[in-house]
C-alpha positions in Angstrom: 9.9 12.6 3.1 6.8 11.1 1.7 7.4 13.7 -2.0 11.3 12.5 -1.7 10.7 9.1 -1.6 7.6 8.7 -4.6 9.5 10.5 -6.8 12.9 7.9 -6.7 13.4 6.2 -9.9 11.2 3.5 -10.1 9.1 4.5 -7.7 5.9 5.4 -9.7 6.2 2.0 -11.9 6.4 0.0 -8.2 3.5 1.8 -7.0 1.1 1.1 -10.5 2.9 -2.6 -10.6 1.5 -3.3 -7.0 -1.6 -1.2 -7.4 -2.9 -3.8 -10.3 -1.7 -6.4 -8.7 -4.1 -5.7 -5.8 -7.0 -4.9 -7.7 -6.9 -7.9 -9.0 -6.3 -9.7 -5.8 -9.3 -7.9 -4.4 -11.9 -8.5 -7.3 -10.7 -12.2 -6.4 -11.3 -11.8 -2.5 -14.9 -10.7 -3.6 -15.7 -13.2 -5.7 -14.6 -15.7 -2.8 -17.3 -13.4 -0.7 -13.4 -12.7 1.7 -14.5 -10.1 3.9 -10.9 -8.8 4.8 -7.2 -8.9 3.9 -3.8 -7.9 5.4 -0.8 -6.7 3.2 2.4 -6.0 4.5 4.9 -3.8 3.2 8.4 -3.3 5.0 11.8 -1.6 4.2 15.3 -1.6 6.0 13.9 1.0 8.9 9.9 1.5 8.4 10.1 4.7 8.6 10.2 6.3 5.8 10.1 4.2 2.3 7.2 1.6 3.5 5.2 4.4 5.1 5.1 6.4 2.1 4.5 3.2 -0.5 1.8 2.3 2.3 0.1 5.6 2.5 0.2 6.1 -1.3 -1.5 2.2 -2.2 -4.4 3.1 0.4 -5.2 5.9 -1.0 -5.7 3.7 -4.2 -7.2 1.0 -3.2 -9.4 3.6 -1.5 -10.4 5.5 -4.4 -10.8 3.4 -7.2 -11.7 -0.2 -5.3 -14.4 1.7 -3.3 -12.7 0.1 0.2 -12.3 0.7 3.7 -8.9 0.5 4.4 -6.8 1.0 7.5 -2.8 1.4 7.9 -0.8 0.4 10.8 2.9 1.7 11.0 4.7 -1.0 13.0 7.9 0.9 13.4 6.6 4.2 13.5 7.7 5.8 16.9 9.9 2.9 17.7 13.8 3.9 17.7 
């Protein structure tokens, strides 16, 4: 599900769109000496489209912002 859903239209320009916007977010957060932050992504079921966006930004942010980031998939397991 993860492959189908990065490789929609559009998908790859969200995910570098939303991945600069959070750099930048998080150079401001250090700047400000913030110690943590909570995003929230969320889709029509949060199954499928948020937990791939999700997975795909943390490993981002994880790689080229040097952070320690943790998801949590709401609706996962839910029916």
């Amino acid at each position: 599900m993860r492959d189908y859903v990065l490789h929609r239209p559009g998908a790859a320009e969200f995910l570098e769109s939303y991945h600069r916007l959070l750099s930048l977010v998080v150079d401001g957060y250090r700047r400000e000496g913030k110690r943590y932050m909570t995003i929230a992504i969320g889709c029509t079921g949060g199954k499928h489209r948020s937990v791939a966006i999700a997975e795909a930004l943390m490993g981002l942010l994880r790689s080229d912002q040097q952070l320690s980031v943790r998801a949590l998939h709401r609706d996962l397991g839910r029916e």
